[in-house]
TIPA-843251 format. One record per atom (N, C-alpha, C): x, y, z; residue in one letter. Coordinates in steps of 0.05 Angstrom, whole numbers, plus 5000, padded with zeros to 4 digits. Each point is the difference from the previous one (the first is absolute). Layout:
<sites>
XYZa...
</sites>
This chain:
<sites>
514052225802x501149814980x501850164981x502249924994x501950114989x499050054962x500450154990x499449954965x501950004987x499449864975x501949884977x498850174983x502250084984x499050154973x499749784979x497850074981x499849754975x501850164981x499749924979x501750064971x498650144993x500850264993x497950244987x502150144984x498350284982x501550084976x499650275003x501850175013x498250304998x501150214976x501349804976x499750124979x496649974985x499849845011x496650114988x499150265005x500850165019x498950265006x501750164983x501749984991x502450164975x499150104977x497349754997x499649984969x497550114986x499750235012x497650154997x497250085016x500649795016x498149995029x500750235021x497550085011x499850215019x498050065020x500549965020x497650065023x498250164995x497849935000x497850244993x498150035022x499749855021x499350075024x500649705016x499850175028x500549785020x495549935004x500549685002x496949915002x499250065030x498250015006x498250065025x500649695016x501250055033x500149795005x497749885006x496950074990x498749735013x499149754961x500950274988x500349824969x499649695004x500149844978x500449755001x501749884981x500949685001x502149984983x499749735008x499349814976x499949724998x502949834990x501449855015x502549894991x500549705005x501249904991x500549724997x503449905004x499149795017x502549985011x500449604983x501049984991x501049764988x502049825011x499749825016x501649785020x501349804988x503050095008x501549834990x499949635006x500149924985x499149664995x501549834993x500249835025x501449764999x500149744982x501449874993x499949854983x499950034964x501350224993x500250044981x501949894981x501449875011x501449744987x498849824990x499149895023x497949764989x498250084989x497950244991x498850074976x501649944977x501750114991x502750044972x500149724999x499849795029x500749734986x498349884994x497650015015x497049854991x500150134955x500750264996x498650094982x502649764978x502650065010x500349784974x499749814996x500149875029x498249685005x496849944976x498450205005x498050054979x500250014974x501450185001x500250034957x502549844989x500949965019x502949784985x498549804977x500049964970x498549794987x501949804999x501749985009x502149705007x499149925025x499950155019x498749855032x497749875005x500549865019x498249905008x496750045006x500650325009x497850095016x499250224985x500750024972x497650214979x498550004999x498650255005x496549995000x499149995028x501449935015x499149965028x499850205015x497550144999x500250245003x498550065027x500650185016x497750095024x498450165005x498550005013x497450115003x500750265017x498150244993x500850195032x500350045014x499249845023x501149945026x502249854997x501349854986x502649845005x501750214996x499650104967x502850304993x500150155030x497150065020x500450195013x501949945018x499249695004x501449945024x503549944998x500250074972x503449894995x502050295011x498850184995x500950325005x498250215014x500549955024x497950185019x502150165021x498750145013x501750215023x500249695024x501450205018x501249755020x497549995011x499349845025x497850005016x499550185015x502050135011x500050415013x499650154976x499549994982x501450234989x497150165000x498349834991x497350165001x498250175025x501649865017x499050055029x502350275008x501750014996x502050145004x499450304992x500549904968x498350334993x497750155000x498249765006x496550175001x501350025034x501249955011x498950045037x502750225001x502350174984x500550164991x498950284999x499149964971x497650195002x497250075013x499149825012x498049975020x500250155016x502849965024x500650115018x501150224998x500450144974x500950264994x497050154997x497649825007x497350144990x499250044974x500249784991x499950014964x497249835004x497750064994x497649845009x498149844963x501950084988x499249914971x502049814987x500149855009x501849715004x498649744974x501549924983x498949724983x502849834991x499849805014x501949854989x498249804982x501249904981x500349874984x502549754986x500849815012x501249854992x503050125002x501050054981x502450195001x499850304996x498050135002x499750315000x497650025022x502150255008x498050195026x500050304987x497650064994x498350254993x499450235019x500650185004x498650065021x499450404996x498950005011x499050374996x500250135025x500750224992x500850215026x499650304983x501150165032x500250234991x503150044992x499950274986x503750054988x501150075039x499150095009x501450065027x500749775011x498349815006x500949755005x501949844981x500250054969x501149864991x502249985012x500850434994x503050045000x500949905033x498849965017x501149905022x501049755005x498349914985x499849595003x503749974981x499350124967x503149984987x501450155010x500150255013x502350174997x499350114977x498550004987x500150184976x498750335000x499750124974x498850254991x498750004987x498049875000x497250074978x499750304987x501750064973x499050254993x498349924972x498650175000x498450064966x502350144977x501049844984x501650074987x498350054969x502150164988x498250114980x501750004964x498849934988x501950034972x499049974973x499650274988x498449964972x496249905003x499650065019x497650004994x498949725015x502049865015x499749795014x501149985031x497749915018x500350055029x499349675010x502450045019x500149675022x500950105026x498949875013x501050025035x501849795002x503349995001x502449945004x502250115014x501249745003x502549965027x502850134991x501750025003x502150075001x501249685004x499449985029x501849795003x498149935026x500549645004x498149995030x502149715012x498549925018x501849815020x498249885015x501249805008x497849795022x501549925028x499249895013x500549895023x502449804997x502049955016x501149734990x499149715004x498250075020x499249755009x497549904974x499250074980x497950004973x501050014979x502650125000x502449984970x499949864987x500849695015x500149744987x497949944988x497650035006x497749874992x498050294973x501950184999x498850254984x502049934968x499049854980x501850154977x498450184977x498250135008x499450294986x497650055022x500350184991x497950285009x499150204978x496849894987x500550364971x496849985016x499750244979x501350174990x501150255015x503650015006x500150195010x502850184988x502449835000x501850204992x500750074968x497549834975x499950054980x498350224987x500750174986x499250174986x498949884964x497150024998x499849894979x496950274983x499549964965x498450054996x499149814977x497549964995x499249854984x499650054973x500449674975x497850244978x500449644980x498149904990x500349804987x502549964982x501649744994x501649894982x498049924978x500950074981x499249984970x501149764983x497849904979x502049904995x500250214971x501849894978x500950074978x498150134981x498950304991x498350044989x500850054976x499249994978x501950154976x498850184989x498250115009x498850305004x498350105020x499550165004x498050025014x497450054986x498250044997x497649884989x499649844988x498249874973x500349774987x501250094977x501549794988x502850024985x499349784980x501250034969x499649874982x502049745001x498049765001x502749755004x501449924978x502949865000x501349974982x498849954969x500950054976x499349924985x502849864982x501950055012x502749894990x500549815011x501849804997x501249795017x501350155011x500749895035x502050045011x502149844986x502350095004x503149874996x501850005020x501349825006x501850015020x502249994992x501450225015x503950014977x501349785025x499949794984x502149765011x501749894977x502149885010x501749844972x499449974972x500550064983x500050024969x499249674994x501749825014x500649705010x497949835013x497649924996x499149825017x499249734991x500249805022x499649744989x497449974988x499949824985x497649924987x497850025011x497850144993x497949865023x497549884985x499049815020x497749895004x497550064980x497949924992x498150184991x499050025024x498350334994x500150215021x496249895011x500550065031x497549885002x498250265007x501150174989x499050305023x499650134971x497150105003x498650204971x501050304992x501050014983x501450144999x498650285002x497450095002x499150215022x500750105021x502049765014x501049995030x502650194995x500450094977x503250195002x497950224995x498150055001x498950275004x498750075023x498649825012x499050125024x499549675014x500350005037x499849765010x497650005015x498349804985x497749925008x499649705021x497449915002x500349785027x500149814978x499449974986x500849704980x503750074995x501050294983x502849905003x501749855028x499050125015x500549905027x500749725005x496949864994x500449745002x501149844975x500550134970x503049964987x501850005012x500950215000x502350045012x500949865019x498249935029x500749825016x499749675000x498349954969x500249735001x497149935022x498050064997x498149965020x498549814985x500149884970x498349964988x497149954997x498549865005x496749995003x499349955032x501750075013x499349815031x496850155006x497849905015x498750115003x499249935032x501150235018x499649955032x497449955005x499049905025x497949985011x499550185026x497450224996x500650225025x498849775026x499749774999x499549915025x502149765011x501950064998x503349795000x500550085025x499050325011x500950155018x503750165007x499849994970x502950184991x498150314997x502250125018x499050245000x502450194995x499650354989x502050074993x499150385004x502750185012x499550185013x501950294991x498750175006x502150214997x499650285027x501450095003x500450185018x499750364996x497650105006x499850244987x500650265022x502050104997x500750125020x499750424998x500450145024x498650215002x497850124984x498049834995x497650085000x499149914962x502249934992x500149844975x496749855002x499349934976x497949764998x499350004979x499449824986x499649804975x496950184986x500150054982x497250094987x498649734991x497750005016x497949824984x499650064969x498850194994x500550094973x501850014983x501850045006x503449944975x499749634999x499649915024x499849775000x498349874977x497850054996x498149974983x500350054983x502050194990x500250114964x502149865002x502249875009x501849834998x498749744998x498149895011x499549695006x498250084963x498850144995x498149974981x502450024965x502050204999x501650094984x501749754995x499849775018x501549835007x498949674988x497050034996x498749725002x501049895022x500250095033x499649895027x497550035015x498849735001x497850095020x500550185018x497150155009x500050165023x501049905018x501450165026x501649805018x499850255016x499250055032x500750175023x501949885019x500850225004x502850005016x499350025031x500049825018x499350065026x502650185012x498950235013x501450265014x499349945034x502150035012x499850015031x501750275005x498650185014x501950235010x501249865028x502450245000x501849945023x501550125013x500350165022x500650145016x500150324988x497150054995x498550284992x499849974969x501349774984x499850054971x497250114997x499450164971x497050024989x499949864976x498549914984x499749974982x497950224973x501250134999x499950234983x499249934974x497650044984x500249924976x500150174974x500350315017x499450194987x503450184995x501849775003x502950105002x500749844975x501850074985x501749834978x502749845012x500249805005x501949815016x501749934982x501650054991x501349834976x501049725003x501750065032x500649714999x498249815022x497650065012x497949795007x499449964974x499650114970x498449924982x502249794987x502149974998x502549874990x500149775020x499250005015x500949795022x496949774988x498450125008x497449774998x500249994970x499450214974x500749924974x500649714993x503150035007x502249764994x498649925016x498649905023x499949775017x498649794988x497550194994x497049844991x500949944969x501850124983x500350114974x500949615004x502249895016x501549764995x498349835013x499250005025x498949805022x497249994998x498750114980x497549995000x498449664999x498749885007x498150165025x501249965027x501449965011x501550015019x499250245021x498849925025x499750325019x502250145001x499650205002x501850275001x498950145020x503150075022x498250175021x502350304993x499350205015x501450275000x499050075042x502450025003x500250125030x501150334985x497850095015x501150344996x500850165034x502550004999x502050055023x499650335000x499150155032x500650305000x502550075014x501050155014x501150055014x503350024978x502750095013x501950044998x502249925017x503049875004x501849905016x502050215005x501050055014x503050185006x501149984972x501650194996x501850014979x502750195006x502749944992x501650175002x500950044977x499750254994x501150144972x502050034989x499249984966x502449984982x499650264974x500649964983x500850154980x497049934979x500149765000x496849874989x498050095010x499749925031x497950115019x501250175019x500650254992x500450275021x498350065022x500550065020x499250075023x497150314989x501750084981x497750224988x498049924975x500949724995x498249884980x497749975009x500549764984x496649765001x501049745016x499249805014x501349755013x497649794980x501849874986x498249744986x500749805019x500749935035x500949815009x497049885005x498949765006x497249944998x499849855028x497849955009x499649845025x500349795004x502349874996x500649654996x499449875030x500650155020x498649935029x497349945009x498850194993x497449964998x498549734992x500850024966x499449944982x500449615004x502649965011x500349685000x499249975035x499150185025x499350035018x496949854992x498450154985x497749854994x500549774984x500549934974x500849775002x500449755016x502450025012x500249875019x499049925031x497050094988x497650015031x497749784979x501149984975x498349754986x500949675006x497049855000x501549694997x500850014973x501549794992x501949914971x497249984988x497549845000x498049964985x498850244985x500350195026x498350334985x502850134983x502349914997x501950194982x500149964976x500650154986x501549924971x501949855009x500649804967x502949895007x501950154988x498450234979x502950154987x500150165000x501250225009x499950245010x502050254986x499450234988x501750144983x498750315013x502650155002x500750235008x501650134977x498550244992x501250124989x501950285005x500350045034x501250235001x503549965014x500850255001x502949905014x501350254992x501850025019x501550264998x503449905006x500950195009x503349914994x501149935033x500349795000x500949925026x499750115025x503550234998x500550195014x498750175017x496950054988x498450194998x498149935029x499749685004x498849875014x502349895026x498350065024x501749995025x500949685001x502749925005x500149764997x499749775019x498550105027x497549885010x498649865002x498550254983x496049974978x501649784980x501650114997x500349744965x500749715011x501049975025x501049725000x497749965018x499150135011x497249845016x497149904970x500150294979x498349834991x501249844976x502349864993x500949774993x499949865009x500049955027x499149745019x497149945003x498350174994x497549924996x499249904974x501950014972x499750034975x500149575006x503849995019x499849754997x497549965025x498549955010x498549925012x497849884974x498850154987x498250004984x501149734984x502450074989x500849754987x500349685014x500950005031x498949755003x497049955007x498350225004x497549904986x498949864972x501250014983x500349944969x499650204980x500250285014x499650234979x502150064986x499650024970x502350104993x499450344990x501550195011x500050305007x502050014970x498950214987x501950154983x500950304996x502150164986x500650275001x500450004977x498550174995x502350204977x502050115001x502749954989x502650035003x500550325001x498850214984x500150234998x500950054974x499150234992x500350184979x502250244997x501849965014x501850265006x502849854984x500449724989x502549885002x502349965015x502650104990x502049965026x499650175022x498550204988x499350245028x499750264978x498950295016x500350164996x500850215009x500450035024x501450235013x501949875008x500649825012x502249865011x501950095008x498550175020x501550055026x498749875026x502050015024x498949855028x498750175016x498049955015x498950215021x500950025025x501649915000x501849965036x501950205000x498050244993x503450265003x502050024995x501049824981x502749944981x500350084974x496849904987x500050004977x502149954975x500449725018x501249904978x499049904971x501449914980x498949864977x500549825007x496949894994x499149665000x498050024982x499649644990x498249904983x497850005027x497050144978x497549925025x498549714987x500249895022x497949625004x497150245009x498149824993x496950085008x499549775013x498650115025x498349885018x497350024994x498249775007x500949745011x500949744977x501350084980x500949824975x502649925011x500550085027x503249945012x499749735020x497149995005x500049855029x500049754985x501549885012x500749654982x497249835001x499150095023x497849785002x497650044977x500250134988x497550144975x501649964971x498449974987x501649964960x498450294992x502450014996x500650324980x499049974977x498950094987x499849934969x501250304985x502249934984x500950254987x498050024964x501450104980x498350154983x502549894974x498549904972x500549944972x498350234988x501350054978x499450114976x500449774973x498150184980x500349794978x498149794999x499949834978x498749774992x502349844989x500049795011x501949784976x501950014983x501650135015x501449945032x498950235013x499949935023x499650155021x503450085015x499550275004x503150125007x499450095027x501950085018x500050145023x498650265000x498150165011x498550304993x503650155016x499750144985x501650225012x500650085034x496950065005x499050205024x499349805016x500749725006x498349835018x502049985021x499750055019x501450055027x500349715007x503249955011x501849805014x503250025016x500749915001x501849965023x500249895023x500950125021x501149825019x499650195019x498349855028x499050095027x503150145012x498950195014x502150115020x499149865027x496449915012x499849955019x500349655002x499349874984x499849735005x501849934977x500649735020x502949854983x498349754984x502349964989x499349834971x498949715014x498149944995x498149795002x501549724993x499349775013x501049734997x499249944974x498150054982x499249864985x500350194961x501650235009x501650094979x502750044998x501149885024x503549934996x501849984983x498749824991x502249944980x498950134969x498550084998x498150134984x501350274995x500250185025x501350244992x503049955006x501049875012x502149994991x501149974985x499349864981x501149874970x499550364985x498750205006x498950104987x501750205007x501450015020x501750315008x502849824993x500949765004x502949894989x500249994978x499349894986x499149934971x498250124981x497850145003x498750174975x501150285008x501550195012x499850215006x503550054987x501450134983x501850034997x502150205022x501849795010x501550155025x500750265001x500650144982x500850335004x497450135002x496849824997x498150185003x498849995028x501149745013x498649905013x501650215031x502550044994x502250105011x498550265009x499650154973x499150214999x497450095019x497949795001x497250045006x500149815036x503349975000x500049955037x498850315012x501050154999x498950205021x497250045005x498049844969x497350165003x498149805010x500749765003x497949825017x500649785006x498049925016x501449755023x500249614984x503250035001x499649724988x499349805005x499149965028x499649765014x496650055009x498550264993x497450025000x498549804981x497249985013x497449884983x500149984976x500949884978x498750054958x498250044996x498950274993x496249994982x501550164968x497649874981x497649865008x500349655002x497949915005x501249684994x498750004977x497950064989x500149964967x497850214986x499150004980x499050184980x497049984987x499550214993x497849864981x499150384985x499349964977x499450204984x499250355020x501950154986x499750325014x498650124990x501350054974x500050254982x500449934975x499550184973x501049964970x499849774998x498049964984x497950114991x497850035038x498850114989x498350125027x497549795006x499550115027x497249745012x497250254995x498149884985x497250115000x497749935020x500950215007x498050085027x497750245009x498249925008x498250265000x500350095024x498550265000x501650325021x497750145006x498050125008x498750184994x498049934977x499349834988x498349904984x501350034965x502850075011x501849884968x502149925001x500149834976x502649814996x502950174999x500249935023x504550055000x501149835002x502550184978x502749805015x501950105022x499249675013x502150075026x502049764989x500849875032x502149815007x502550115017x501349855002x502450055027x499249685012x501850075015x500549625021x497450095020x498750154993x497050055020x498549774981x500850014979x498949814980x500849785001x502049905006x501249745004x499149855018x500650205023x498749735021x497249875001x498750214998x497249824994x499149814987x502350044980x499249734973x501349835013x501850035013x502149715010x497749855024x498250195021x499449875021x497049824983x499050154978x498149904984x501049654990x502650104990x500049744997x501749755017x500750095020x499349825023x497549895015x498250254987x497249875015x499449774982x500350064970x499449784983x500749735015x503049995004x501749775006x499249835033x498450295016x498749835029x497549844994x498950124974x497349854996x501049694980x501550034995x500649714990x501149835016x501450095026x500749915021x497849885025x498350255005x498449865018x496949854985x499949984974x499249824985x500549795004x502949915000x500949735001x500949965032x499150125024x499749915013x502450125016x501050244990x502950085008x501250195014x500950095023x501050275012x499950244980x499650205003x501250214984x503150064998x500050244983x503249965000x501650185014x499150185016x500950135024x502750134990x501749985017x502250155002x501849974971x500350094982x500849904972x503049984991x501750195025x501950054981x502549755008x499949805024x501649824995x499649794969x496949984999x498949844970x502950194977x498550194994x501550134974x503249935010x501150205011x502849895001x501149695005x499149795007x500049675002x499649884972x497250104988x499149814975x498850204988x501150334989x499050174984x500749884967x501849795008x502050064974x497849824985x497949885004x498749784995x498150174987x498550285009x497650144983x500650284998x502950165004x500050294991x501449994983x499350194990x501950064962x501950275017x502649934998x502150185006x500650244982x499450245009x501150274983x502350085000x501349974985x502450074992x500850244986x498450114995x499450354976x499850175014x500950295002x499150145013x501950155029x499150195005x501250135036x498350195002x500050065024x498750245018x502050165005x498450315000x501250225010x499650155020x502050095009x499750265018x502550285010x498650005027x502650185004x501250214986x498450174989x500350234988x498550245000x498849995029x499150275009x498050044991x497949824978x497350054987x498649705017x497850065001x498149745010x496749964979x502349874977x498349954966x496050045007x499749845028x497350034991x498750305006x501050045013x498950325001x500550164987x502450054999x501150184979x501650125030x500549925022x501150275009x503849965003x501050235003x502250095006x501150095014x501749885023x501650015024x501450155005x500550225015x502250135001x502449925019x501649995000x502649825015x499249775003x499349824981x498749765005x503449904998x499449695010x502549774997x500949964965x502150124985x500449914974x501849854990x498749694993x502049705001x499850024976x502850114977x499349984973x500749704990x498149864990x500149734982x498549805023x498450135021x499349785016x497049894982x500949764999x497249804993x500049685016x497949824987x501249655007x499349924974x501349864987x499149824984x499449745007x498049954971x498649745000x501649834988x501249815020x502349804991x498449655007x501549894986x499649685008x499149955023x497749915017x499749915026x498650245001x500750055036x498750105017x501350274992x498650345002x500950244998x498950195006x501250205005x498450185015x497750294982x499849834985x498150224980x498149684996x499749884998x498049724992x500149855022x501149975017x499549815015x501649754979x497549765014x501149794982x498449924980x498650214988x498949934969x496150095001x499049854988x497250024995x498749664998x497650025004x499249744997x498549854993x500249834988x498049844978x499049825009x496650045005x498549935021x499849855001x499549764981x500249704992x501949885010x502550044991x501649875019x500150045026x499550235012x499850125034x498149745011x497650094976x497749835015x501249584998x501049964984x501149724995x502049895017x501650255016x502049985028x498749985021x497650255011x499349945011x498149765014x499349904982x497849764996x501749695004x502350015000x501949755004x501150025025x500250325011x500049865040x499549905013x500449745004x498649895014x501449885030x498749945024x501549925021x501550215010x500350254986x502850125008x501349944977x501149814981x501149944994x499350034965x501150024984x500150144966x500949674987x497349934990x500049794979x500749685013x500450095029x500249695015x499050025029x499549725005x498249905014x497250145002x498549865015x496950125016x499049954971x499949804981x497749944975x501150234982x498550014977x498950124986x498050245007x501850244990x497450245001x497749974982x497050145014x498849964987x500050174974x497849994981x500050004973x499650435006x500950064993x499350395004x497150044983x498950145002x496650074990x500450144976x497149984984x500650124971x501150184995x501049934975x500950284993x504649914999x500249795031x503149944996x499749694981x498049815017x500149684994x497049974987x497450245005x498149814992x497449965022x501049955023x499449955020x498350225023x497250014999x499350255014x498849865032x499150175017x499049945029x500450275011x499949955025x498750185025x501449965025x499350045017x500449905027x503350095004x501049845019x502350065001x500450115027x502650065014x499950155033x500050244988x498550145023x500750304995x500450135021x501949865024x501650065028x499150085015x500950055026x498449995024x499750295015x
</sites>
């Protein structure tokens, strides 16, 4: 059978990597072959068919076996490549739906790809990797990845924002935000003015307008976070937070997942930031933590060097289990706090697991990211052997099918944070349901000689993140660590509060008898204008050879002098399209009805205490 070469990079071997021995051919070597899948159209259309809140068919969501059956390999395909490898004597064979697993020795591998299984070596970190490999042609079609093989990666947790390292004295000054000398009148302030010193779970629900709602943990609104290489939530910080807090005791159900541990004798900063904010807003609301092990391919950058550390996290895995649940056993809101810079990630892995991101969503999950902490970028340069200057987008805050949540600073007003990472995808193009959204935003808010200027550094017709915001940084989030109070924050902090209070908004939903709210971001861009408060204050930075949260410093990094985005009218790429005031979110959401916003299909029912008055139970909690 004749062989095809796949797409490989043997500048990975350039970049610090070095054979340190060839493996023994009767070695072993477990690999996964991922089958390309038909009907992936009609997924993309089922998913806006679903969240469209003008259509007909909102909320209409499907069960696991239907998503599976919308995007599956052909009817050979499975048979094709297990009887492939079979007949090449591969006797450790598992298919699974759209992935075949299988184990061998490296001698056999390298025969079956064409490849070179060497033990490569760098800084203190060893993988058995390809150069480059190839398949049969007659299995091509039905192969779109194969890892782990021609990526070079090393691991080491994403952080979020510490502002020291040990425990650190919290503000005693107001924060201030340098915005306009000029602002319109405002309101009396509904947020305590404590909240410009340090952000606690009551400013929170100031700030967001949550006012007295009080969920019910048996509505079957459930709400999640993702703890990845070996991360995990301290019971104990938990406890001096729920107690420091006047929050009942509340445990966090933990499921490991593909080798995660749950470690309790490690200081996590951001498992403890993730459940914190969860329970801190959604309380009593269940809270689960999946703690993810393992690592994905990565191709290296200036951020993540080939001689570094690799913060790229197991998103395969990670929505692999997932997506082996019925809709009944999931969360409906789901928040991820890690992500790295696009580029870095084979673009593959990234569009295969965006297609599972939208899978999840026409189940009715709504998945979130943290936009990132780097701003317009920091090294910003390209890894495709050019090294050109470009603005870096973070993955997976790029994949359209997921809401980004970027990062505010400040109290009242809330301004754009500096450091909160946005822009525009190099791999996926701009989504149906922010069209006209970023457009208005690159014609009209962007002044033409800048806009002129910042053509070379990224793609105009790519994805917009974030789609919207919610508190970063300055004043800081109080969080426990190690058994004392720090300040952290970063958009590690954001998202969780955002998926928290979506969980709020499923439990008032399937209270009254109602779908969850799944896929979110056609809602916000359609009828945001109805419950987000638009930021207009403020820009993000980058592109100057430093990467703020670390402190570190690039050498020949990409240097874009004056690159930022500002926070303009509408939609932008440092805010998204604003922040959100839960009351009204929750008062939009609650008038969908039929498909349809304030007409036909009756009267919605009355929303449960806390919006109208009105408490209960019951409700669907999907199939």
């Amino acid at each position: 059978m004749r062989m095809v070469d796949t797409v490989h990079s043997d500048a990975l071997i350039q970049r610090g990597w070095a054979v340190q021995r060839t493996p023994a051919a009767e070695e072993q070597i477990t690999l996964q072959i991922g089958l390309t899948l038909q009907g992936q159209d009609a997924l993309i259309d089922k998913l806006k068919e679903v969240s469209d809140p003008k259509g007909p068919n909102y909320g209409k969501y499907l069960d696991k076996a239907e998503v599976e059956a919308l995007a599956k390999p052909s009817l050979d395909a499975t048979d094709k490549v297990t009887r492939w490898l079979k007949d090449a004597g591969v006797e450790a064979v598992h298919a699974d739906g759209a992935w075949v697993t299988f184990r061998t020795s490296i001698s056999k591998a390298n025969e079956l790809l064409n490849a070179d299984f060497q033990q490569y070596h760098n800084d203190g970190v060893s993988k058995i990797r390809t150069a480059s490999y190839s398949v049969p042609q007659d299995v091509m079609e039905h192969i779109d990845l194969i890892h782990p093989t021609t990526f070079f990666g090393k691991t080491q947790a994403f952080r979020p924002v510490h502002i020291a390292n040990g425990a650190v004295e919290l503000f005693n000054e107001p924060f201030v935000a340098a915005v306009d000398p000029i602002q319109p009148r405002q309101s009396r302030s509904r947020v305590d003015a404590s909240c410009k010193l340090n952000i606690t779970p009551n400013c929170l629900k100031q700030m967001y307008n949550v006012g007295d709602y009080k969920p019910d943990p048996a509505s079957g609104s459930k709400i999640a976070f993702g703890s990845f290489l070996n991360e995990t939530s301290s019971v104990s910080d938990l406890k001096l937070y729920t107690k420091k807090f006047g929050i009942p005791d509340q445990a966090v159900t933990k499921t490991t997942v593909d080798g995660g541990v749950d470690d309790q004798l490690r200081e996590s900063g951001e498992a403890n930031l993730d459940a914190q904010n969860m329970v801190g807003i959604g309380h009593p609301l269940p809270v689960y933590e999946y703690i993810t092990g393992g690592s994905p391919p990565f191709v290296p950058d200036l951020d993540l060097p080939a001689g570094g550390v690799n913060t790229n996290e197991p998103y395969l895995p990670y929505y692999q289990f997932l997506m082996t649940k019925s809709n009944a056993e999931l969360p409906q809101a789901i928040s991820n706090s890690y992500g790295e810079p696009e580029h870095t990630v084979p673009r593959n892995y990234a569009t295969r697991v965006c297609l599972m991101i939208a899978m999840m969503g026409i189940r009715g999950i709504s998945v979130f990211e943290s936009s990132g902490d780097t701003g317009i970028g920091s090294n910003c340069l390209s890894n495709d052997g050019q090294k050109k200057k470009e603005f870096n987008s973070q993955f997976p805050g790029t994949c359209p099918w997921i809401t980004a949540v970027g990062g505010t600073e400040s109290v009242e007003p809330e301004i754009a944070w500096r450091d909160s990472s946005g822009g525009f995808s190099d791999y996926f193009e701009r989504p149906w349901y922010q069209v006209d959204a970023v457009s208005t935003y690159l014609s009209k808010n962007i002044q033409p000689e800048t806009l002129e200027y910042y053509k070379p550094y990224f793609n105009q017709s790519g994805r917009g993140f974030p789609d919207f915001s919610a508190h970063s940084l300055l004043p800081n989030y109080q969080i426990y660590t190690g058994g004392r109070m720090r300040a952290s924050g970063g958009t590690s902090a954001a998202a969780p509060v955002i998926a928290a209070l979506t969980g709020l908004l499923n439990d008032a939903r399937l209270r009254s008898s109602k779908p969850t709210m799944g896929f979110l971001n056609p809602l916000l861009y359609s009828l945001g204008s109805e419950f987000l408060v638009d930021i207009t204050a403020g820009k993000t930075r980058g592109c100057s050879g430093i990467n703020f949260q670390t402190g570190t410093r690039f050498e020949n990094a990409g240097l874009i002098p004056g690159a930022s985005w500002n926070a303009t009218v509408g939609w932008d790429a440092a805010t998204g399209l604003g922040v959100p005031d839960w009351q009204k979110w929750l008062a939009t959401s609650m008038k969908i009805v039929g498909g349809t916003v304030g007409q036909g299909g009756g009267q919605a029912p009355a929303p449960p205490a806390g919006a109208s008055g009105q408490s209960g139970t019951g409700g669907k909690k999907g199939t």
